[in-house]
C-alpha positions as CSV (number, residue, x, y, z in Angstrom):
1,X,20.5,-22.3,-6.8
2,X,22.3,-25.3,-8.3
3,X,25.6,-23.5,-7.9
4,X,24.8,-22.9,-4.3
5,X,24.3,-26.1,-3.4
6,X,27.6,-27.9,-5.4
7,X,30.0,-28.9,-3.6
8,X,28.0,-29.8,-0.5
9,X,26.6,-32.9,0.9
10,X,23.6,-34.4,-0.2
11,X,22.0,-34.2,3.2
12,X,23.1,-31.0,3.6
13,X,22.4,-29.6,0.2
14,X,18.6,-31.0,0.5
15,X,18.2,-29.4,3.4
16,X,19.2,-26.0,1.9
17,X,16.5,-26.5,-0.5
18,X,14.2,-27.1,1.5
19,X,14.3,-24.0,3.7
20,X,15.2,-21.5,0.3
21,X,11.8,-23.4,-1.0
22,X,10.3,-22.5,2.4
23,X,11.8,-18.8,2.3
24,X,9.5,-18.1,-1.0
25,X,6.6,-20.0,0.4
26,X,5.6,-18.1,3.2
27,X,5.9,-14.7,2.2
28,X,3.7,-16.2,-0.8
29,X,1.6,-17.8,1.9
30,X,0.8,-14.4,3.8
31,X,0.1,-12.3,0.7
32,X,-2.6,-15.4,-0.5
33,X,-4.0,-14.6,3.4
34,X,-4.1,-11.1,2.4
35,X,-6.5,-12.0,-0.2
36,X,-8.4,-14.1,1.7
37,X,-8.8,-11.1,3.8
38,X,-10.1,-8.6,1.0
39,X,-12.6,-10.9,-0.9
40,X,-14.2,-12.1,3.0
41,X,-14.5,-8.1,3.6
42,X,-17.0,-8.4,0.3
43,X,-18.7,-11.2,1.8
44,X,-19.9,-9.1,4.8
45,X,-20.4,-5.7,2.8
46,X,-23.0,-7.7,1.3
47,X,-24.4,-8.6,4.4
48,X,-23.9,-5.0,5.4
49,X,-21.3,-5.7,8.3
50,X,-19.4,-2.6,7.2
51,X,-17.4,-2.4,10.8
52,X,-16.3,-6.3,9.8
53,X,-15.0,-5.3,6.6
54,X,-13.5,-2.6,7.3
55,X,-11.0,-4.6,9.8
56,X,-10.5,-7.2,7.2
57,X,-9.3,-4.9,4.4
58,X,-7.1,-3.4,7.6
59,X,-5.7,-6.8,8.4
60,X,-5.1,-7.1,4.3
61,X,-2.9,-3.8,4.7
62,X,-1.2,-5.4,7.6
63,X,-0.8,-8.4,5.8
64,X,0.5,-6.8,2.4
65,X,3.2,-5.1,4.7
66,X,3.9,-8.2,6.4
67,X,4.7,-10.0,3.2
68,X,7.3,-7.8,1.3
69,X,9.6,-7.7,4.8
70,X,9.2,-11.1,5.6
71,X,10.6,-12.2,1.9
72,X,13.8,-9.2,2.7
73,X,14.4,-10.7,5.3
74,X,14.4,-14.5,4.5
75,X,15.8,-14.0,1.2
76,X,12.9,-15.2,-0.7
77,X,12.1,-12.5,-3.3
78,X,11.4,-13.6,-6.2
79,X,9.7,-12.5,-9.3
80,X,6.5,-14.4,-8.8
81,X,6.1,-13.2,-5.2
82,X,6.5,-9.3,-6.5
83,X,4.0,-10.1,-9.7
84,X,1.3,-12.1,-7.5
85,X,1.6,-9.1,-4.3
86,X,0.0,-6.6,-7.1
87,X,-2.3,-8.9,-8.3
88,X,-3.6,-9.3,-4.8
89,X,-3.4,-5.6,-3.8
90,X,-5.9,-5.0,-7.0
91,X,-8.7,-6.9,-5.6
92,X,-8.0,-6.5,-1.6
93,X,-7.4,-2.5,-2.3
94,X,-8.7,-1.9,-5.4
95,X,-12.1,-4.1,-5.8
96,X,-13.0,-4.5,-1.9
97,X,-12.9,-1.2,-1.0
98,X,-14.7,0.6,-4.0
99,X,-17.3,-2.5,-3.4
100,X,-18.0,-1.2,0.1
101,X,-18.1,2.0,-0.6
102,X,-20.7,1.1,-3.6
103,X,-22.9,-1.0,-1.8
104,X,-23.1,1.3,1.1
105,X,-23.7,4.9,-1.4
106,X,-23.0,5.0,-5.1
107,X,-25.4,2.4,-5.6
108,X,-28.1,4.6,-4.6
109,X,-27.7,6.8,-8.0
110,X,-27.6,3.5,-10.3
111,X,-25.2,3.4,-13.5
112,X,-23.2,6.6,-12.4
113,X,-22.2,5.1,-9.3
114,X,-21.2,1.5,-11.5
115,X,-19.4,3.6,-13.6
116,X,-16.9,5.6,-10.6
117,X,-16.6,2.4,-8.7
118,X,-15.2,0.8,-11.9
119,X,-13.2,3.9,-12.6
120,X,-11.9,3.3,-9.0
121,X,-10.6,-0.1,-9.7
122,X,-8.8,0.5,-13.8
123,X,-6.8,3.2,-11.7
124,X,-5.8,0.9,-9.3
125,X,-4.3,-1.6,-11.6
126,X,-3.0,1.1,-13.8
127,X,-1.3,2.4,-10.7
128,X,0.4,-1.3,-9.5
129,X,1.5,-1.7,-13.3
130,X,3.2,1.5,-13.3
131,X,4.6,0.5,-9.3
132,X,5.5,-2.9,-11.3
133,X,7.7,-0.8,-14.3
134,X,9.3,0.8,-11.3
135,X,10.5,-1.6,-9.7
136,X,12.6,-2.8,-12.6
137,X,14.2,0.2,-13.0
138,X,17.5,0.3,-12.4
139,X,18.7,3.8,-13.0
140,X,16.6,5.4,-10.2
141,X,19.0,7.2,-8.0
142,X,19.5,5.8,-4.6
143,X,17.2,8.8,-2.9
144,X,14.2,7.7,-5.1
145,X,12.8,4.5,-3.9
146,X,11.9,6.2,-0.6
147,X,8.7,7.4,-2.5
148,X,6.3,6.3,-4.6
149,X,4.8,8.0,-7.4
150,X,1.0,8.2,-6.8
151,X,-1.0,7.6,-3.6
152,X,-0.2,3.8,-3.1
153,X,-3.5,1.3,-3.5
154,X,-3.5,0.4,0.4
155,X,-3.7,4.3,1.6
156,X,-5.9,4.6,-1.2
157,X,-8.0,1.7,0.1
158,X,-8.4,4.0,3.2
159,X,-9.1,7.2,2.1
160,X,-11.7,5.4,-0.2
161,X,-13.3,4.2,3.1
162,X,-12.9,7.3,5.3
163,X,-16.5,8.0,4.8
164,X,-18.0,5.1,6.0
165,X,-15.2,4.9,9.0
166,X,-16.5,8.2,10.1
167,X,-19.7,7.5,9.7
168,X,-19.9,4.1,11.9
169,X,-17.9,6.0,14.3
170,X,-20.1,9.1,14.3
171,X,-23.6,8.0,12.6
172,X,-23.7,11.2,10.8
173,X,-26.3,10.3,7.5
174,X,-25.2,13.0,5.2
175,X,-21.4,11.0,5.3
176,X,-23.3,8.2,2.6
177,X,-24.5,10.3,0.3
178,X,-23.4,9.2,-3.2
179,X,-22.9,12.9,-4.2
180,X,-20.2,13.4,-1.3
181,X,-19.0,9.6,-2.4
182,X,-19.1,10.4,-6.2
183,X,-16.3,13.6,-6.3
184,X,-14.5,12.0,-3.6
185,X,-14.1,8.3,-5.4
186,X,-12.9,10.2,-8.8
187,X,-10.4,12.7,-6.5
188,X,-8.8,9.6,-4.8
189,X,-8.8,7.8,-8.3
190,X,-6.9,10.6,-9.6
191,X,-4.4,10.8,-7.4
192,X,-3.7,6.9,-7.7
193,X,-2.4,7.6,-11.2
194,X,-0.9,11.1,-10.9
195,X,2.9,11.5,-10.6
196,X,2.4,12.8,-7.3
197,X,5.4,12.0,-5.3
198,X,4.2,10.2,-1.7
199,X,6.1,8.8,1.4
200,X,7.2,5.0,0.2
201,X,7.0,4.0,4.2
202,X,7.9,0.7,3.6
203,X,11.6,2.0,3.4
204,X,11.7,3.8,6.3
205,X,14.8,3.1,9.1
206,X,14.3,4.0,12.6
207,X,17.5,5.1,14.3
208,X,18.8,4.0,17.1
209,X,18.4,7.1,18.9
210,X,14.6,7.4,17.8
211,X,13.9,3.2,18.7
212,X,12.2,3.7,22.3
213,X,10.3,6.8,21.4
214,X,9.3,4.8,17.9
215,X,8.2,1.4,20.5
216,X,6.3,3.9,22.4
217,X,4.3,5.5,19.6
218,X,3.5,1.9,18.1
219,X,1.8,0.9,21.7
220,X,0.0,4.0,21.5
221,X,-1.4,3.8,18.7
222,X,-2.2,0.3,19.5
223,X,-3.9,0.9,22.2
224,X,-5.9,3.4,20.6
225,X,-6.6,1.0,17.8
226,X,-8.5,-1.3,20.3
227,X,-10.2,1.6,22.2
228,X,-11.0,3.2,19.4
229,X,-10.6,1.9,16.3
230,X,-12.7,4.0,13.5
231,X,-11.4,6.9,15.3
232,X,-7.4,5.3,14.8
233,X,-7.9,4.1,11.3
234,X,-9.3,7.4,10.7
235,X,-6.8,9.4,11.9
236,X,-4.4,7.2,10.6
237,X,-6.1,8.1,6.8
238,X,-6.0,11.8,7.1
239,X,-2.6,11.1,8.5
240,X,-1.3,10.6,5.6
241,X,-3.2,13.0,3.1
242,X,-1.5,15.2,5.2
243,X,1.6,13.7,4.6
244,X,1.7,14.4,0.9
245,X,2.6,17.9,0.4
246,X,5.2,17.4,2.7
247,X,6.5,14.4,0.0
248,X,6.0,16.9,-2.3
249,X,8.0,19.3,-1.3
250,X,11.0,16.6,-0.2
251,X,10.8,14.8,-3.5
252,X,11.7,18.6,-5.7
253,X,13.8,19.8,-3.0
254,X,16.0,16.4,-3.5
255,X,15.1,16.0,-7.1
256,X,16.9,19.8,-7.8
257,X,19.8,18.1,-5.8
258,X,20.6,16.1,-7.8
259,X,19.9,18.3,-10.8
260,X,22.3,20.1,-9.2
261,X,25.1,17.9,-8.8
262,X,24.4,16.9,-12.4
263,X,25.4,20.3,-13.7
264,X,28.0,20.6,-11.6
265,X,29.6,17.1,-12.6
266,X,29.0,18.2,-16.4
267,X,30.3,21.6,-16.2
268,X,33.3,20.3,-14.2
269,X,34.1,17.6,-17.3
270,X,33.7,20.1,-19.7
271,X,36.6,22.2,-17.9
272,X,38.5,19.2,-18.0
């Protein structure tokens, strides 16, 4: 920063400062929101407003997106802002959502239930470590940051809470048993720490060709969203889990790409 700002006035250079100080303060600003949003959704499980927390931990998924392309943009990435984002997506996607989910069913068969919603959470951190290791790795080919490996913690949040969205949207009782909630907590878990390639959609560029059709689906789903939102977030969810053997398939198919053009490069040099 100092050697951005030599060789310029002192007005000017203090104001250059100021907005690269204000570039890393609000993306830092909207992922502390974020939080905000995921502990005040275990504030009203407790008070068994499950349609409440459901849209806070929704507007902490908004939020968490909201952060990472506001700091791009401005140019205020910085290491704190990437260390303090997992930190926060532990407890708004790790610990609020398992909490709903406990107080709402796995509480009902005592310890066992503690002891998944727990299991739950280490998997989420474990996951945003490994995302964190990632990150800082440098010889990733280009193709490879448009996935993630394991179901990221926000989509996890969600299929963690598909249960209890269906079931406010469709009052069917048999959704809260614990022993439906107990094998699907541990699957969900699992797949937060398997090397299961998934859609990083955070990367994804609309074409120009594609950018009215793209509007049109967002307003769509919009106004679904308000008409029906359990029925949106849960289609949204299962979405997704769709989505994953498709990422599957893309990540190997690209993955023996490269492969290829590795053996190709190698037998070529040994010719030479």
């Amino acid at each position: 920063m100092k050697q951005k700002l030599r060789g310029k006035s002192l007005p000017s250079a203090r104001k250059e400062l100021r907005r690269e100080r204000l570039n890393s303060l609000l993306p830092n600003a909207i992922t502390m929101l974020g939080l905000c949003s995921g502990l005040t959704a275990i504030k009203f499980g407790l008070q068994q407003k499950w349609e409440i927390s459901i849209l806070l931990i929704g507007l902490a998924a908004l939020l968490d997106t909201l952060d990472g392309r506001m700091a791009r943009l401005m140019g205020g990435q910085t290491e704190l802002g990437g260390q303090l984002d997992s930190l926060v997506d532990s407890i708004s996607f790790g610990v609020a959502p398992v909490m709903l989910i406990y107080f709402w069913s796995l509480n009902n068969v005592g310890g066992i239930g503690w002891a998944i919603a727990t299991l739950f959470v280490v998997c989420c951190v474990l996951r945003l470590a490994r995302f964190n290791v990632a990150s800082a790795d440098t010889e990733l080919p280009p193709w490879a940051s448009g996935y993630f490996s394991g179901v990221p913690a926000p989509a996890a949040a969600g299929m963690i809470l598909l249960p209890l969205m269906l079931s406010v949207e469709t009052k069917w009782n048999f959704l809260q048993s614990a022993w439906l909630n107990l094998p699907w907590t541990v699957m969900i878990s699992a797949m937060m720490i398997a090397p299961i390639p998934t859609y990083s959609f955070k990367r994804i560029r609309v074409s120009k060709k594609l950018v009215t059709v793209s509007l049109a689906g967002v307003a769509l789903f919009a106004a679904a969203l308000v008409t029906e939102p359990w029925l949106s977030l849960s289609a949204l969810t299962i979405a997704f889990a769709v989505s994953i053997p498709f990422s599957y398939l893309s990540f190997k198919r690209k993955q023996n790409e490269e492969l290829s053009r590795s053996s190709i490069h190698e037998t070529g040099s040994k010719d030479s």
